[in-house]
N, C-alpha and C positions, 0 to 999 in steps of 0.2 A: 425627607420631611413629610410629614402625615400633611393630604389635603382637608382641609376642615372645610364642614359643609354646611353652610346657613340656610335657612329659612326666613324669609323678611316677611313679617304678617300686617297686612295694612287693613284695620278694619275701618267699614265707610257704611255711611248710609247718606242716599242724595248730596254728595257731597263738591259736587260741580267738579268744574278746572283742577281743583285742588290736587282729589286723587290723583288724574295723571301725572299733575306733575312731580307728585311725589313717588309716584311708579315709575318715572323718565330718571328719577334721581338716582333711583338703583339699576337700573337699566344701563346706566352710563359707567356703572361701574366695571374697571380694569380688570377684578379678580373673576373667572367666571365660575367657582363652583358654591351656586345659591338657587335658591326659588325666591317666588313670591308668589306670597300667598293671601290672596284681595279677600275677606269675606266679608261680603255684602248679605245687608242685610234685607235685602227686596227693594232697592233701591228705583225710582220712576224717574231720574231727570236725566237719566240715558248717558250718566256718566261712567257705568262701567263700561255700556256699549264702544264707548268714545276710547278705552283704553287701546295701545296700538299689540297687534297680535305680534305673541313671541311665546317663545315653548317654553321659557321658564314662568310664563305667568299662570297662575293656578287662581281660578274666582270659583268662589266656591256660594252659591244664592241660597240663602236659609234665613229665617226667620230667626232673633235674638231677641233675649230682653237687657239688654245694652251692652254698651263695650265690654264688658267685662266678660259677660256671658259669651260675647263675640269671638272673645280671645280665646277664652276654655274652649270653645269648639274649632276653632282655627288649629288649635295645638293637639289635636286628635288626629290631625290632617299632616301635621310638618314629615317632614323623612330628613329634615335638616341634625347638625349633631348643635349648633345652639342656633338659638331662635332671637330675633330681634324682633321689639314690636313699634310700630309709626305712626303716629295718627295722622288722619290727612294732612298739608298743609307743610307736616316735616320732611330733612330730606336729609339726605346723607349729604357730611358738609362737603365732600368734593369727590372726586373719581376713587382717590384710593385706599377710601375708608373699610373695606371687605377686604383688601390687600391687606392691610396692616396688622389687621385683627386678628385673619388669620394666619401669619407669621406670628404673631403674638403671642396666641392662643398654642399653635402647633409646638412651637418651641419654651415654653413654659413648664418647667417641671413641676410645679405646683396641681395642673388638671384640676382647676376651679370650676364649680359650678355656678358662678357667676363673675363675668369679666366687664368691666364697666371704664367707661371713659370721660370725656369733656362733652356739655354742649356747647351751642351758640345759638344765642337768644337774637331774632334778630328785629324782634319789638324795640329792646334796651339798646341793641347792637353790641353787645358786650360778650364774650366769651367768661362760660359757667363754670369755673373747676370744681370738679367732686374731689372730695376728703380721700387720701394716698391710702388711708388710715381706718378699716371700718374695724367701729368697738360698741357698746353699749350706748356710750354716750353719740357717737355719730347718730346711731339708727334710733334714738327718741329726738334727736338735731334735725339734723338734713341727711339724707341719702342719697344716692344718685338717683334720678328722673329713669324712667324705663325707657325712655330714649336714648338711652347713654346707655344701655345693659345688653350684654349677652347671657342669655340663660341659655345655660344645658337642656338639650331635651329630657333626658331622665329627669333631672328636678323638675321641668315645667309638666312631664306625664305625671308624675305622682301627688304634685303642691299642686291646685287649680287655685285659680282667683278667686275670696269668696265673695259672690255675686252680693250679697246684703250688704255691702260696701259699695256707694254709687261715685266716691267720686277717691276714695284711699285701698282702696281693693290690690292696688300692686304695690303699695306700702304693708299694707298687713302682710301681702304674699313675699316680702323683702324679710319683714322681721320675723316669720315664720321660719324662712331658710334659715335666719340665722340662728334664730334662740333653740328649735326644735330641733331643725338636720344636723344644723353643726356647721354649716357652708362658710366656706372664708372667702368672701369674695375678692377678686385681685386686681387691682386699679390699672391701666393702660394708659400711658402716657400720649394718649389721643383725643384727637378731635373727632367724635363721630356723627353727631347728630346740628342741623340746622333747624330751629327748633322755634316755630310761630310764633308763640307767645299768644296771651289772651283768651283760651281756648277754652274749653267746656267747664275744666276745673275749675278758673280764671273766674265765674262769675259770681257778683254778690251773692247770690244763692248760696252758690256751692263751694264759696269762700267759708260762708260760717257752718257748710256742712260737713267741711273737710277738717273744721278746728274740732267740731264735735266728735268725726269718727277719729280723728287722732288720737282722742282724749280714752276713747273706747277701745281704740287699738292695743297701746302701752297700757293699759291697765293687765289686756292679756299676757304680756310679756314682761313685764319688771313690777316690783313689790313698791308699794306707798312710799316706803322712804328712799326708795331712790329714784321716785317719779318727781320728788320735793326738794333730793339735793339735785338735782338738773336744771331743776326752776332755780333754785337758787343761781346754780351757774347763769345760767343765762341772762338773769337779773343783773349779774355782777357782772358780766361781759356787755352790758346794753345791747342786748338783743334786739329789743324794739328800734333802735337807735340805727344798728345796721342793719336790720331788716328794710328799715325807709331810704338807708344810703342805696340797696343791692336790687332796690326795686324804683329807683328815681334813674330815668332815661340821661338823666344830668351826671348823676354821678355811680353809676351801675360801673363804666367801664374802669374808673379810675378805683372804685373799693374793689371789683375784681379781680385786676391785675396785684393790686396789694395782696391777695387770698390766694391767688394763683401762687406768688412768691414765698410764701408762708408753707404753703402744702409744698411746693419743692424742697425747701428745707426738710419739712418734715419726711417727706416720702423718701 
């Protein structure tokens, strides 16, 4: 069986305690053929300094004009065959998340260039399933989080993020794969990512700046009428309704587990 070779890219800036411990996360893991690839972005609060020395960690000190831009230069740098990306604070949710994946991945006759799994939110405390199932309607819905994804190197060398995107940049680089390359991405019946919560996306700001570039994104990729019968779907599904259940720390775990059951069915 082929060994499959990751790349785990953590980009940071001043980011204290966090980074390590999400650099301890992969560190910890069982499977040993991966990097990690820190690129900092001039960081002053001596938290790269603070990372513990090991030959698979790669810090790479450059100047960005934000995560995004961070990431497109990070992936210039990988020699991994897919790439995973963390933001501080995340972690792999136990020892044998790199194991599984690449069993997963190796044995897959499919050779997807995008393989994606489960988070765990651990704001909500509740386990995230992503759709068995990606189609049109998924990728204007929900996608899975780039925490939960493994991309191919060759798609991430050829698709970069586009930077004019501050806070849906790895959405648009999702629905690009799909509507333009053609990528099917393939769902893993895993847990991969332990996943912060509240985090840069997360804020008032960049809540209503994310509904904007949504709105900017699908315009690129699906035609008016079928940006309107979606709305409709969603309307008729009470979207707004589960949205408040799937983001309520009260009842996050309980509508979850009902979605997790649903998507097994399906998937």
């Amino acid at each position: 069986m082929k060994k499959i070779r990751f790349s785990i890219v953590v980009v940071c800036l001043n980011a204290g305690e966090k980074l390590r411990r999400t650099v301890e996360s992969i560190l910890a893991q069982t499977y040993p053929y991966y990097e990690i690839i820190v690129k900092d972005g001039m960081s002053t609060d001596g938290s790269v300094e603070g990372l513990p020395e090991d030959k698979r960690i790669r810090i790479v000190r450059q100047k960005d004009k934000g995560i995004y831009d961070a990431m497109n230069q990070a992936v210039l740098l990988a020699d991994g065959d897919y790439l995973l990306f963390l933001n501080c604070g995340d972690y792999l949710y136990d020892k044998k998340v790199l194991e599984k994946a690449g069993v997963w991945i190796a044995t897959d006759r499919e050779s997807a260039e995008i393989y994606y799994g489960d988070i765990y939110n651990r704001r909500l405390g509740a386990r995230i399933p992503s759709n068995p199932k990606i189609n049109a309607f998924t990728c204007y819905r929900n996608i899975p989080c780039h925490q939960a994804c493994f991309y191919g190197a060759g798609l991430m060398k050829r698709r970069k993020y586009k930077t004019q995107y501050l806070v849906r940049a790895d959405y648009e680089h999702f629905l690009g794969s799909y509507f333009e390359d053609g990528v099917q991405p393939v769902a893993m019946q895993i847990l991969v990512a332990s996943y912060e919560g509240g985090g840069f996306s997360e804020s008032r700001e960049n809540l209503r700046r994310s509904e904007a570039e949504h709105k900017e994104i699908v315009r690129s990729y699906m035609g008016r009428g079928q940006i309107l019968r979606y709305r409709l779907l969603l309307a008729l599904s009470l979207a707004p309704l589960r949205r408040r259940m799937a983001e309520s720390k009260r009842l996050s775990g309980l509508y979850n587990k009902g979605k997790e059951m649903i998507y097994r069915k399906k998937g």
